[in-house]
N, CA, C and O atoms as a DFTB+ gen file, in Angstrom:
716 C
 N C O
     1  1     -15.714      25.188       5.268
     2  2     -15.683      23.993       6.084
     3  2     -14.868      22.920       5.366
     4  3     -14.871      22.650       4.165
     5  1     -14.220      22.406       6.292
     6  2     -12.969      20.717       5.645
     7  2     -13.569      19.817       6.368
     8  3     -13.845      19.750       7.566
     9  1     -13.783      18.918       5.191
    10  2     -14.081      17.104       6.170
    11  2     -12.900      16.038       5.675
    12  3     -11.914      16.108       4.941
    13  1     -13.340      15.339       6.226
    14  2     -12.549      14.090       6.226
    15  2     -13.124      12.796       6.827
    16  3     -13.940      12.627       7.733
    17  1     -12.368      11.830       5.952
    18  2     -12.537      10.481       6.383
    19  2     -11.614       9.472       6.301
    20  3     -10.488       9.659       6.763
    21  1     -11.909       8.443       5.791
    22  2     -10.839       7.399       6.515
    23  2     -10.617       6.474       4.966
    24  3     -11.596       6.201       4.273
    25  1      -9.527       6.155       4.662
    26  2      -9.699       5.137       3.403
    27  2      -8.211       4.211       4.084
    28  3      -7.080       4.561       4.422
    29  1      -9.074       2.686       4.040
    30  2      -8.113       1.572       4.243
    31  2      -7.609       1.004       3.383
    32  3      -8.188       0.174       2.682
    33  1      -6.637       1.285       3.293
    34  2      -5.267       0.814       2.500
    35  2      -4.343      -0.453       2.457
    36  3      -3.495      -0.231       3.321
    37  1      -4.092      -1.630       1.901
    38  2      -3.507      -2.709       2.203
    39  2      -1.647      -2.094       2.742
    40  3      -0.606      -2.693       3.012
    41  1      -1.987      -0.867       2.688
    42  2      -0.557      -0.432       3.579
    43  2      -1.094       0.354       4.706
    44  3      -0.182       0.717       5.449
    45  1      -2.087       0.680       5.027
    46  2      -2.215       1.144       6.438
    47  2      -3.419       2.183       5.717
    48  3      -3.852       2.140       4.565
    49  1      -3.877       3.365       7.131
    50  2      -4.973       3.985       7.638
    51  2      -4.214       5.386       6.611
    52  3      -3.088       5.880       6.544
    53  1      -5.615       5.649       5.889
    54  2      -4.977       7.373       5.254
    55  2      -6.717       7.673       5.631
    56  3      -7.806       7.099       5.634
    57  1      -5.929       9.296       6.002
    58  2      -6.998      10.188       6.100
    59  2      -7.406      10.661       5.356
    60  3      -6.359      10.980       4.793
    61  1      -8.396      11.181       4.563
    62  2      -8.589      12.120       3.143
    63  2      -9.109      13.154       3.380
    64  3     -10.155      13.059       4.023
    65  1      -8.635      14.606       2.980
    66  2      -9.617      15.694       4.010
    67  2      -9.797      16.474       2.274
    68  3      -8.996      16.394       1.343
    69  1     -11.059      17.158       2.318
    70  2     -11.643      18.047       1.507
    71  2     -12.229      19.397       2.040
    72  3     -12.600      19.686       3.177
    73  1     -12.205      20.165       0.851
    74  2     -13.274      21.674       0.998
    75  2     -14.677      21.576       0.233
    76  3     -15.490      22.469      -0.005
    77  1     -14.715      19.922      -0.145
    78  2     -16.803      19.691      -0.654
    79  2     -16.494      19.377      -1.625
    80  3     -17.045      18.410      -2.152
    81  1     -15.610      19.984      -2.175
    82  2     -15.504      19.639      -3.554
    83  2     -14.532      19.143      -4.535
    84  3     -14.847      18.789      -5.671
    85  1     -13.082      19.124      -3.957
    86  2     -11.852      19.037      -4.300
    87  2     -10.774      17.899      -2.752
    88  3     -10.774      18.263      -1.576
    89  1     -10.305      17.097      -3.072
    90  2      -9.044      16.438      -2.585
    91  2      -8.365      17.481      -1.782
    92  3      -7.605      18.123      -2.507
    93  1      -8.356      18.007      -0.194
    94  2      -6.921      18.780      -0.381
    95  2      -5.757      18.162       0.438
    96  3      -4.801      18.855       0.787
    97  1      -5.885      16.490       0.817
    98  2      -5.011      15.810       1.238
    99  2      -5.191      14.351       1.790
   100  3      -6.261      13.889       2.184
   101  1      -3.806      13.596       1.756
   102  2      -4.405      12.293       2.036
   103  2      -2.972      11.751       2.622
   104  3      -1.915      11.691       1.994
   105  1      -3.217      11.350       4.060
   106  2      -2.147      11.208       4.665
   107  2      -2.294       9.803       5.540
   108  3      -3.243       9.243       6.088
   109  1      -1.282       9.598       5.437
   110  2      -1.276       7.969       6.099
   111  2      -1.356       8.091       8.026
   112  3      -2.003       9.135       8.097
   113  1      -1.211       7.854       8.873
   114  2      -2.136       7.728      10.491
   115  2      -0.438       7.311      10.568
   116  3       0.272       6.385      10.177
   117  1      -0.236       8.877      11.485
   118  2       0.995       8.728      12.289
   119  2       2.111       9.297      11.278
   120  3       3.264       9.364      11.706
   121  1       1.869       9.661      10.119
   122  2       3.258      10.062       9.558
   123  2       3.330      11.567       9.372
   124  3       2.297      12.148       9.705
   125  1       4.462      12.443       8.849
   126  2       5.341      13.666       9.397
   127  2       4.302      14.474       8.286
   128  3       3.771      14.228       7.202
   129  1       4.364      15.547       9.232
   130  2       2.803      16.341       8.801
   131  2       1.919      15.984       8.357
   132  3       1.530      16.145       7.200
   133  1       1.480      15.476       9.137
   134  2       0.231      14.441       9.222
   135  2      -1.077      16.229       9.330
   136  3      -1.190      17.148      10.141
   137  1      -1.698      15.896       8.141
   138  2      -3.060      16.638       8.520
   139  2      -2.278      18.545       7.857
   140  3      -3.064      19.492       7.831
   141  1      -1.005      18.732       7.483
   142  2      -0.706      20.098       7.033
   143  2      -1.469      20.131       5.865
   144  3      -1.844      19.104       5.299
   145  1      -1.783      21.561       5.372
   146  2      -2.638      21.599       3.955
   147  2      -3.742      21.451       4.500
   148  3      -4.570      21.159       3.638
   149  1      -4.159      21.501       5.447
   150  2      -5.794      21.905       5.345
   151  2      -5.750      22.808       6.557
   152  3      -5.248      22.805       7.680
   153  1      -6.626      23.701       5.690
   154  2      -6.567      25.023       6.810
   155  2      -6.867      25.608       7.565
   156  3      -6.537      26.784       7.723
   157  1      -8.072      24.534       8.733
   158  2      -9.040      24.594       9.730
   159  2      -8.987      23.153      10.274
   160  3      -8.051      22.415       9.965
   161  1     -10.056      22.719      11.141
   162  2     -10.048      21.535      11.499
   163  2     -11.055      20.567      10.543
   164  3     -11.661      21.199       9.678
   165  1     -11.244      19.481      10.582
   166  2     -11.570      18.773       9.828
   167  2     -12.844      18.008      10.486
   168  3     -12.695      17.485      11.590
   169  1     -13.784      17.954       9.984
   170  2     -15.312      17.083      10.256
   171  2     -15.628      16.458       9.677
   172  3     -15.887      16.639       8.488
   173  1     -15.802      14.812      10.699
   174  2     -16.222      13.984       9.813
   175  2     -17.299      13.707       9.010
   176  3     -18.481      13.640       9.348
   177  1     -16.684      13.508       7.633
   178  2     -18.186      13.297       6.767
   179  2     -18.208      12.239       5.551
   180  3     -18.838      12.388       4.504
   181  1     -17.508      11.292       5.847
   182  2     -17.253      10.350       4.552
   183  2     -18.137       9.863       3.658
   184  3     -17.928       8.869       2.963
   185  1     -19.523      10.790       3.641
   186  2     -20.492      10.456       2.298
   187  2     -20.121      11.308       1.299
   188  3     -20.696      11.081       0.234
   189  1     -19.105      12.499       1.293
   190  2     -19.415      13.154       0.407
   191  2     -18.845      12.461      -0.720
   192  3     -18.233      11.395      -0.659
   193  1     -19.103      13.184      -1.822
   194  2     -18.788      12.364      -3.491
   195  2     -17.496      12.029      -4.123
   196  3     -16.926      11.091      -4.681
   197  1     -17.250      13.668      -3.642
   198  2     -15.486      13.915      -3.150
   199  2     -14.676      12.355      -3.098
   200  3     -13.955      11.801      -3.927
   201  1     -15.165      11.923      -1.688
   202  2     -14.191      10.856      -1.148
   203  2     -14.759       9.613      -1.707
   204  3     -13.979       8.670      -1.574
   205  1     -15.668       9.366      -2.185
   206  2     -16.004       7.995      -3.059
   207  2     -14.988       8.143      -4.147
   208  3     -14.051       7.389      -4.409
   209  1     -15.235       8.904      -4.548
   210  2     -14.301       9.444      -6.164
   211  2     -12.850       9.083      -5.709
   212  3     -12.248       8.294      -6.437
   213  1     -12.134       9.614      -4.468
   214  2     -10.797       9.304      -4.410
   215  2     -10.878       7.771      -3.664
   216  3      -9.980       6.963      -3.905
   217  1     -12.047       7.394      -2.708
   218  2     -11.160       6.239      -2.587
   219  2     -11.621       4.894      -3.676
   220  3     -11.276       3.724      -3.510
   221  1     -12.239       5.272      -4.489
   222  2     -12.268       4.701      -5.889
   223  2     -11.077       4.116      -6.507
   224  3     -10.601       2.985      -6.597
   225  1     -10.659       5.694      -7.035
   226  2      -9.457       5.893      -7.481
   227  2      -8.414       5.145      -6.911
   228  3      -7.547       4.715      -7.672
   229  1      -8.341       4.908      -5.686
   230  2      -7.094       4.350      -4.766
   231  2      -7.371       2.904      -4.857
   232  3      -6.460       2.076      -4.835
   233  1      -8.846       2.532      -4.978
   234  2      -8.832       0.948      -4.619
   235  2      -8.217       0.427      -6.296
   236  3      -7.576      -0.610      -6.470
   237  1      -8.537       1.265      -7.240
   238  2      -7.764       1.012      -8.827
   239  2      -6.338       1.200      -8.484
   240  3      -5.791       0.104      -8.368
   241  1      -5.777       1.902      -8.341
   242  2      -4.908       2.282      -8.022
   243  2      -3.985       0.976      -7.056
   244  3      -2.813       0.664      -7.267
   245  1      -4.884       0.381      -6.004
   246  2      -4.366      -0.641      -5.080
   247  2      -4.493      -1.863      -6.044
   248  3      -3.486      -2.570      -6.004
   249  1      -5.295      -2.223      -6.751
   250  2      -5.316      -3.267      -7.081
   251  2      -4.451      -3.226      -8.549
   252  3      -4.497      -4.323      -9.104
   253  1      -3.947      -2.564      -9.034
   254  2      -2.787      -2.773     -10.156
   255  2      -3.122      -1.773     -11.197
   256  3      -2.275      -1.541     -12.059
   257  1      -4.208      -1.184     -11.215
   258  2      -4.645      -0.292     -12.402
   259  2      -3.679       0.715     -12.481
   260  3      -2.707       0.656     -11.727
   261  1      -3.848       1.997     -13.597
   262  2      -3.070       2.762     -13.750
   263  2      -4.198       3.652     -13.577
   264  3      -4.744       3.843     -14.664
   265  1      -4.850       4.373     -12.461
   266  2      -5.924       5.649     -12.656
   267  2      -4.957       6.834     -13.090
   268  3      -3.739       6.855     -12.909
   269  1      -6.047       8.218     -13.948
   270  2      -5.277       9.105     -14.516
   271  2      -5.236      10.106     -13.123
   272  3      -6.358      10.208     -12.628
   273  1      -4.399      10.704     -12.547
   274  2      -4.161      11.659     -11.770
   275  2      -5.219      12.860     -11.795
   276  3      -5.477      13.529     -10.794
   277  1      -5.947      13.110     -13.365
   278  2      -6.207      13.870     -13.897
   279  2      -7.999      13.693     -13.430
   280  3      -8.891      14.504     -13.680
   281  1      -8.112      12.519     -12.779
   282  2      -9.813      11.829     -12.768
   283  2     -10.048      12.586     -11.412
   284  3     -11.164      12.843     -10.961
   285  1      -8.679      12.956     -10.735
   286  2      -9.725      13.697      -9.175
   287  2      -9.540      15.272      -9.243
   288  3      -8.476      15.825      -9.522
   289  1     -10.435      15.753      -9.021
   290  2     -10.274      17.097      -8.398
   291  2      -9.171      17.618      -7.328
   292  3      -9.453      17.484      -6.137
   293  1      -8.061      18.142      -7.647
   294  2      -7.320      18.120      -6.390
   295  2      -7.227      19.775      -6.149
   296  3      -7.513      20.577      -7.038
   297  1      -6.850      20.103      -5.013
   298  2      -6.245      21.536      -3.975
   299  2      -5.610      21.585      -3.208
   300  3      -6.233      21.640      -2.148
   301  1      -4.555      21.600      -3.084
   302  2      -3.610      21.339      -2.231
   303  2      -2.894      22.778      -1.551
   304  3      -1.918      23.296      -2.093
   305  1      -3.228      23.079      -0.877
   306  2      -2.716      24.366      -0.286
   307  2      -1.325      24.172      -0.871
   308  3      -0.876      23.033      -1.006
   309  1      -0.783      25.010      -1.144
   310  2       1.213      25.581      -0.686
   311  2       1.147      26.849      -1.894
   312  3       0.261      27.399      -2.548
   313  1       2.576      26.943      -1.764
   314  2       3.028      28.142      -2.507
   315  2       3.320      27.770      -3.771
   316  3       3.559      26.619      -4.136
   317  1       3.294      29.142      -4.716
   318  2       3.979      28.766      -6.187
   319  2       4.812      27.550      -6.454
   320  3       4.524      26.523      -7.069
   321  1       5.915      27.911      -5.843
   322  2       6.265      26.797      -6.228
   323  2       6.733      25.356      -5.638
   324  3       7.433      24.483      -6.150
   325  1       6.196      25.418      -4.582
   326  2       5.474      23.995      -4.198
   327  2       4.535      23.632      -5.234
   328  3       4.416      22.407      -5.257
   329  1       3.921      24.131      -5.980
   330  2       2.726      23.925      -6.909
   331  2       3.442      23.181      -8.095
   332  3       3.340      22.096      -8.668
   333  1       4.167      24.237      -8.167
   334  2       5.349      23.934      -9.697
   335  2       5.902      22.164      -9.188
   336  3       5.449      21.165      -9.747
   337  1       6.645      22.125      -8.368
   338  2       6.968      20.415      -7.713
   339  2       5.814      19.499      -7.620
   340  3       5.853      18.369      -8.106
   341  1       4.965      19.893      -7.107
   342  2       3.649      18.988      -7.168
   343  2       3.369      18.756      -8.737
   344  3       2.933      17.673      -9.126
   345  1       3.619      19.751      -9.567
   346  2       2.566      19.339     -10.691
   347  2       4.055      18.406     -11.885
   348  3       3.919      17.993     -13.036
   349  1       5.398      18.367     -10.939
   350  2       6.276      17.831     -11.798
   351  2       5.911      16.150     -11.693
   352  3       5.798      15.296     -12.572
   353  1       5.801      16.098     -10.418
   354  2       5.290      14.964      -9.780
   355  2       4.266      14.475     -10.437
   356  3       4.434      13.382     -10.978
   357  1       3.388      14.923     -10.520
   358  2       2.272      14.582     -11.405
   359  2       2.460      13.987     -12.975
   360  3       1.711      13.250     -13.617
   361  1       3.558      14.503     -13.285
   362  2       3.886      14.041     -14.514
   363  2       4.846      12.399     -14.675
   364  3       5.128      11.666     -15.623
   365  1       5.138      12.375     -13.012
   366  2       5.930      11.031     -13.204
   367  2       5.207       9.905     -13.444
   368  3       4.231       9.724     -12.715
   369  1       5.489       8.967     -14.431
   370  2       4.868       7.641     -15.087
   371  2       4.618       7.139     -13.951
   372  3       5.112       7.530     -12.893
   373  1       3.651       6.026     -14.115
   374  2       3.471       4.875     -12.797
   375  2       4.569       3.943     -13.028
   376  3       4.835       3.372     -14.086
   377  1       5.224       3.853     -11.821
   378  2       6.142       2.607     -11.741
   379  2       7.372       3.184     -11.756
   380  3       8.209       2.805     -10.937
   381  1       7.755       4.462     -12.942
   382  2       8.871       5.208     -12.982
   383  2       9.236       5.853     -11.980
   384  3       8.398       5.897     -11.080
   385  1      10.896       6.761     -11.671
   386  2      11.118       7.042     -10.685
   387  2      12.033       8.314     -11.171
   388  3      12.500       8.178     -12.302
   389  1      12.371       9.572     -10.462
   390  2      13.035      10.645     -10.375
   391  2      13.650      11.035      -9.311
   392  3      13.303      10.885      -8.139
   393  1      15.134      11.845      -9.989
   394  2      16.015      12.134      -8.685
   395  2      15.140      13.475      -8.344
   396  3      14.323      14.029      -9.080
   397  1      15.569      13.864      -6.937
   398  2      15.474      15.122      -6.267
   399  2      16.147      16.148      -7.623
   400  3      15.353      16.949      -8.116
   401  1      17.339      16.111      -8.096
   402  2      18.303      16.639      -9.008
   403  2      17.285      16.963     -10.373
   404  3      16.891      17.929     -11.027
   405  1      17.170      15.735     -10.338
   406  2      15.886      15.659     -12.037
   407  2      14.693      16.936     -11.623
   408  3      14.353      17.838     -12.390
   409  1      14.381      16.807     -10.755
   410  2      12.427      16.904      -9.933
   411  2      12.943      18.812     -10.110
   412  3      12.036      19.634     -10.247
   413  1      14.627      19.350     -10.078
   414  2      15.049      20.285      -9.585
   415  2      15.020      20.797     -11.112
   416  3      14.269      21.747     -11.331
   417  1      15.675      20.331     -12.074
   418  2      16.160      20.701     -13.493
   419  2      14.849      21.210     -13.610
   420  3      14.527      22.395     -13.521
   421  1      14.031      20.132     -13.840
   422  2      12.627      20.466     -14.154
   423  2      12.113      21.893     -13.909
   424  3      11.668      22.705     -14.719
   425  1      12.273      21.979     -12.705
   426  2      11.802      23.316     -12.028
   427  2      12.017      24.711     -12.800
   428  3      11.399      25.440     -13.576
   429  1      13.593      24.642     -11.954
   430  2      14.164      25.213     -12.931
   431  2      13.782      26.123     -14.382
   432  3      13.716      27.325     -14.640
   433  1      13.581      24.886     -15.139
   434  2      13.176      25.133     -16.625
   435  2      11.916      25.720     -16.901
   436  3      11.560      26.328     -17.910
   437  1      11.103      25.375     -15.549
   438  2       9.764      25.589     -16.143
   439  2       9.606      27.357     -15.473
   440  3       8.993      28.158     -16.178
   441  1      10.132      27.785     -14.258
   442  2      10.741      28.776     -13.757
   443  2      11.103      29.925     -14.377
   444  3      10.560      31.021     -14.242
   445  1      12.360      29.557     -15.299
   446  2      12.934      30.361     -16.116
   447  2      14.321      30.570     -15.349
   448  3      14.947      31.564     -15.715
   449  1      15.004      29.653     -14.165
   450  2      15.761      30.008     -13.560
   451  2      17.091      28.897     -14.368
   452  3      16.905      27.949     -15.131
   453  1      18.548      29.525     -13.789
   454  2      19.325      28.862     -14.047
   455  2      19.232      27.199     -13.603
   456  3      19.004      26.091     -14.089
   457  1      19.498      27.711     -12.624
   458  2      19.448      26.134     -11.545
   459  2      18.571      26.440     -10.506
   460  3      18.145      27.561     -10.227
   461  1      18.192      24.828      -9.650
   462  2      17.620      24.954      -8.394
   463  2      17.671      23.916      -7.766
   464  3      17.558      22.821      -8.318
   465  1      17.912      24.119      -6.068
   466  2      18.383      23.981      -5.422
   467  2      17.466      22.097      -5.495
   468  3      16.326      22.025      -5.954
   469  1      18.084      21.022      -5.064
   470  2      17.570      19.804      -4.960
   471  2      16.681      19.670      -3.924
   472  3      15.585      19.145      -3.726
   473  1      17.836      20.573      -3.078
   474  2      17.120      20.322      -1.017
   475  2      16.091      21.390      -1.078
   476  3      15.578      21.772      -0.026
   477  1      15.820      21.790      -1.961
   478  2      14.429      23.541      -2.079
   479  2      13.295      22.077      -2.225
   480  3      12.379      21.732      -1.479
   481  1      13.821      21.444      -3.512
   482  2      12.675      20.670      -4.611
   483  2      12.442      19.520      -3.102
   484  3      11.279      19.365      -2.731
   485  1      13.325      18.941      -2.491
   486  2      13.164      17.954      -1.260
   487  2      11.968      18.531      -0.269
   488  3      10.931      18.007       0.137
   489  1      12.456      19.611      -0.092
   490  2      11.060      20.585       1.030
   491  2       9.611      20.801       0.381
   492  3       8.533      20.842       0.974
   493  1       9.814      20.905      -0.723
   494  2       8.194      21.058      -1.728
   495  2       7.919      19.076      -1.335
   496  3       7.129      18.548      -0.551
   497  1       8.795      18.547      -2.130
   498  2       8.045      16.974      -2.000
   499  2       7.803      16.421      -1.021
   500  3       7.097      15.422      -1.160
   501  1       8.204      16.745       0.260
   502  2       8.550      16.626       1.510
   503  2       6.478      16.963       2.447
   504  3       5.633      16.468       3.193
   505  1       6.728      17.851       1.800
   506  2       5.123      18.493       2.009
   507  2       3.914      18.325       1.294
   508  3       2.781      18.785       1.438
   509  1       4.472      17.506       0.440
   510  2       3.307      17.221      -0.406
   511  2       1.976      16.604       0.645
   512  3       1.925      15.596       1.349
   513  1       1.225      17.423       0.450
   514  2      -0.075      17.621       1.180
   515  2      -1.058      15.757       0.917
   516  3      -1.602      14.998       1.718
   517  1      -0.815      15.701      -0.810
   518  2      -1.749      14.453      -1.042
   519  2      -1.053      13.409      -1.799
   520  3      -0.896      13.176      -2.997
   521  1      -0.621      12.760      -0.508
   522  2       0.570      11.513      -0.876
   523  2       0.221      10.900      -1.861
   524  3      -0.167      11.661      -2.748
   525  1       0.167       9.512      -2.199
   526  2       0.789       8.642      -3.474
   527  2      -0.530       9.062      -4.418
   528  3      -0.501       8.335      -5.412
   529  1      -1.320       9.690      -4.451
   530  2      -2.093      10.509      -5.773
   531  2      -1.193      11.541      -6.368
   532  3      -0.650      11.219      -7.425
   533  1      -0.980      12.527      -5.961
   534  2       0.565      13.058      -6.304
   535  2       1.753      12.494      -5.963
   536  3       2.167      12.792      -4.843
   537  1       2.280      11.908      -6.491
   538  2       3.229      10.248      -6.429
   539  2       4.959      10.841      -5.778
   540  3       5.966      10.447      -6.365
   541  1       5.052      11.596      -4.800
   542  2       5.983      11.993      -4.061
   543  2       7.171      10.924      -4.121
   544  3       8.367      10.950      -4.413
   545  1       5.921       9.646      -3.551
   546  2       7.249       8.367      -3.627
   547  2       7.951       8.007      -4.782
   548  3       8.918       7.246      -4.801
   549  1       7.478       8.532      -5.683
   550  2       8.830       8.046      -6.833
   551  2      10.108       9.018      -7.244
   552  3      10.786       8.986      -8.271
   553  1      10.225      10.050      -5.886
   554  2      11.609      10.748      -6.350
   555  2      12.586       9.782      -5.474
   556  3      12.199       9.167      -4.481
   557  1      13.734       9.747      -5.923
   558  2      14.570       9.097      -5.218
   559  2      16.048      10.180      -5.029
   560  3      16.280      11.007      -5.910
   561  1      16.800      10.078      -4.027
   562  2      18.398      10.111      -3.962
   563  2      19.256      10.332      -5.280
   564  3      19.257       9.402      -6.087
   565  1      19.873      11.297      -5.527
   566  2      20.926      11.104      -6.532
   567  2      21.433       9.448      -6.717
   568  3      21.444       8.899      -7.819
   569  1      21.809       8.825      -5.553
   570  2      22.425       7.727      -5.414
   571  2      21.849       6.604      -5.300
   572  3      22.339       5.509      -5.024
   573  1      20.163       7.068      -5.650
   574  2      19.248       5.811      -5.157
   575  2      18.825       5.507      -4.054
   576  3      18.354       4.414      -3.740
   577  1      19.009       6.802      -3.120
   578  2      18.858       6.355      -1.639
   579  2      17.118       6.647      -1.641
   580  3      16.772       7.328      -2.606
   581  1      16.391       6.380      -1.040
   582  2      14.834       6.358      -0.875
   583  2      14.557       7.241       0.563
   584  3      13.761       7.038       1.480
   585  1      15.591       8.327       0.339
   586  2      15.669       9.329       0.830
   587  2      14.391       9.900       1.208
   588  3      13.599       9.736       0.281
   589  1      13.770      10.615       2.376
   590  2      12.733      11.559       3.196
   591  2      11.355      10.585       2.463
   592  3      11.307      10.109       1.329
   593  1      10.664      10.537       3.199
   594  2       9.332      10.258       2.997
   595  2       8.143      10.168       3.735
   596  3       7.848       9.133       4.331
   597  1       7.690      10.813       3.739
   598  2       6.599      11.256       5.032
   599  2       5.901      10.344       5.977
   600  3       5.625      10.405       7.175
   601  1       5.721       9.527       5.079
   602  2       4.827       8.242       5.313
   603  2       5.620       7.411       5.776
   604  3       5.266       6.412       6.402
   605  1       6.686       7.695       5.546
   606  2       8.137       6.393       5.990
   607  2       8.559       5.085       5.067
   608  3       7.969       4.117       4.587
   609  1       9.702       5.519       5.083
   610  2      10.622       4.780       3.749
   611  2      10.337       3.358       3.758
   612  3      11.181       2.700       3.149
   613  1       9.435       2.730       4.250
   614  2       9.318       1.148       4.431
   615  2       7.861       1.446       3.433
   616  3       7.718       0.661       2.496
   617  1       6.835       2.501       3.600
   618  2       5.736       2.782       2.888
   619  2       5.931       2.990       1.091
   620  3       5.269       2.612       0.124
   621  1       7.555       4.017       1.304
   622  2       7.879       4.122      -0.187
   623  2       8.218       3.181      -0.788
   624  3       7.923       2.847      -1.935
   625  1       8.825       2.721      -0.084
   626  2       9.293       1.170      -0.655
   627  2       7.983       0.324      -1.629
   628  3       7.792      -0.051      -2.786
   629  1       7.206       0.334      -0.142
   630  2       5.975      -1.324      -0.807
   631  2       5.116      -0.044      -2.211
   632  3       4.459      -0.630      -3.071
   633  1       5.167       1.066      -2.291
   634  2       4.793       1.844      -3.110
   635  2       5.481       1.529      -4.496
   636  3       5.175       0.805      -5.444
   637  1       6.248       2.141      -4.295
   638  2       7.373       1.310      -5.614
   639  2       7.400       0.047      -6.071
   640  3       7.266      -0.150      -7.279
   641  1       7.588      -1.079      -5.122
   642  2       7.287      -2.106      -5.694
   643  2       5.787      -2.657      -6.361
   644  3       5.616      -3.397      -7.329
   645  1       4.918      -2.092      -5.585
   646  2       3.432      -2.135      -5.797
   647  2       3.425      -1.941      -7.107
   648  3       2.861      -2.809      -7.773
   649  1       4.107      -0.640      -7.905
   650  2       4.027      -0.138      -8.895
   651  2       5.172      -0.831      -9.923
   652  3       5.235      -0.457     -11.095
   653  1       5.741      -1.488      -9.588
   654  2       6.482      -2.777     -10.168
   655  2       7.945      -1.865     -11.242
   656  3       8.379      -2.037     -12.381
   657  1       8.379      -0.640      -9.791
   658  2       9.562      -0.084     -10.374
   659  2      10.870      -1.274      -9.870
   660  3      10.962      -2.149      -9.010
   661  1      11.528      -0.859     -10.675
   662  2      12.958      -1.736     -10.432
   663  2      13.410      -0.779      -9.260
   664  3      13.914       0.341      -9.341
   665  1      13.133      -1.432      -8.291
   666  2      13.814      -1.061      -6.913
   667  2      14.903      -1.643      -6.548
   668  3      15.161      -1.672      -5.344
   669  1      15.699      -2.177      -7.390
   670  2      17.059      -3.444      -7.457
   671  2      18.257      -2.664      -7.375
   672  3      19.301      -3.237      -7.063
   673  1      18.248      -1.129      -7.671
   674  2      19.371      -0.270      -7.482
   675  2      19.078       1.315      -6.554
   676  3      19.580       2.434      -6.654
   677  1      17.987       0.707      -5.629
   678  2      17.749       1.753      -4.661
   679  2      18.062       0.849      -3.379
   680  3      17.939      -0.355      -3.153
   681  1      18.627       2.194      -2.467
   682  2      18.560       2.078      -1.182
   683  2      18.164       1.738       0.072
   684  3      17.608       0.644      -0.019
   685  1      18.167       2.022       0.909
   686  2      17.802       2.131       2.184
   687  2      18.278       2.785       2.979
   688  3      19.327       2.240       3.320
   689  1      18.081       3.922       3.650
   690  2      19.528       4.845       4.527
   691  2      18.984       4.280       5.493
   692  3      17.781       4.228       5.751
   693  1      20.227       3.653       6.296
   694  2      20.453       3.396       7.918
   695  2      20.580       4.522       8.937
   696  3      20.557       4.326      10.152
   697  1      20.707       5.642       8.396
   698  2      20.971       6.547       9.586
   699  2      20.795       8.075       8.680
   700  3      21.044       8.222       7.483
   701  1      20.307       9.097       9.615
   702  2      20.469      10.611       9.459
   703  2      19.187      11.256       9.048
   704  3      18.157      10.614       9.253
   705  1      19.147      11.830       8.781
   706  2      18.003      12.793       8.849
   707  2      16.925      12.508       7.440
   708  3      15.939      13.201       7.189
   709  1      17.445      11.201       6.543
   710  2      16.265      11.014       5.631
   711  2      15.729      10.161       5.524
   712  3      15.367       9.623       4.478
   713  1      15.435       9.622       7.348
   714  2      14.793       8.773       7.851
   715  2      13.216       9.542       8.122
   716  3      12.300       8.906       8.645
């Protein structure tokens, strides 16, 4: 069985869904795969301990703290190496930021492969099941563009700044598909 509940955010409505015992996603109301990563339907139950624990974490987290990634239980459905991208992510500092290119080397290395593909590493972050706890929003564009974001690039934005990255040489794309 998966539940879920509701945690209010000074950036909007996220859902948090669990298996009782573990995080396996947390998605903002209305954004692109909204609710993927959990693998049945979801019942509401917002007493469990589970979701005190994460929206704990988030209200530290909202109000300027640095919580350790490491304080929630997480599960996030996907594949190998979606796992491998998620857990690069995990390693990004608060406030700091990484290219798609970087997020890829990484991979890569940890892999054992030559190279890998940026737009592979874009589709893993792209899906990241449990948004700004696994900190998706701090990969950026080769060029700084604030390229794909589930939640929507106006969300990555106040994310970044929240986290008091120098957003002074990032983007905004006006048009195409990493809207």
């Amino acid at each position: 069985m998966y539940y879920k509940a509701e945690y209010h955010s000074p950036i909007g409505v996220y859902t948090m869904a669990s298996d009782g015992e573990s995080i396996v996603g947390l998605w903002k109301t209305g954004q692109k795969f909204f609710g993927k990563g959990a693998p049945e339907s979801l019942a509401e139950k917002s007493d469990l301990d589970v979701f005190k624990l994460a929206a704990d974490w988030l209200d530290r987290y909202f109000a300027g703290e640095k919580p350790l990634i490491s304080d929630l239980p997480l599960n996030p459905a996907g594949s190998v190496f979606r796992h491998v991208v998620w857990d690069i992510l995990r390693e990004i500092p608060y406030g700091q930021i990484m290219t798609y290119g970087e997020v890829a080397k990484s991979a890569a290395e940890i892999t054992g492969k030559k190279s890998m593909s940026a737009q592979a590493v874009g589709g893993a972050v792209g899906h990241n099941p449990i948004s700004i706890i696994i900190p998706c929003h701090r990969v950026v564009g080769a060029s700084g563009s604030l390229t794909g974001y589930a939640g929507g690039i106006l969300t990555k934005l106040k994310l970044l700044e929240h986290e008091g990255a120098d957003v002074t040489k990032l983007s905004v794309p006006t048009s195409g598909t990493a809207l």
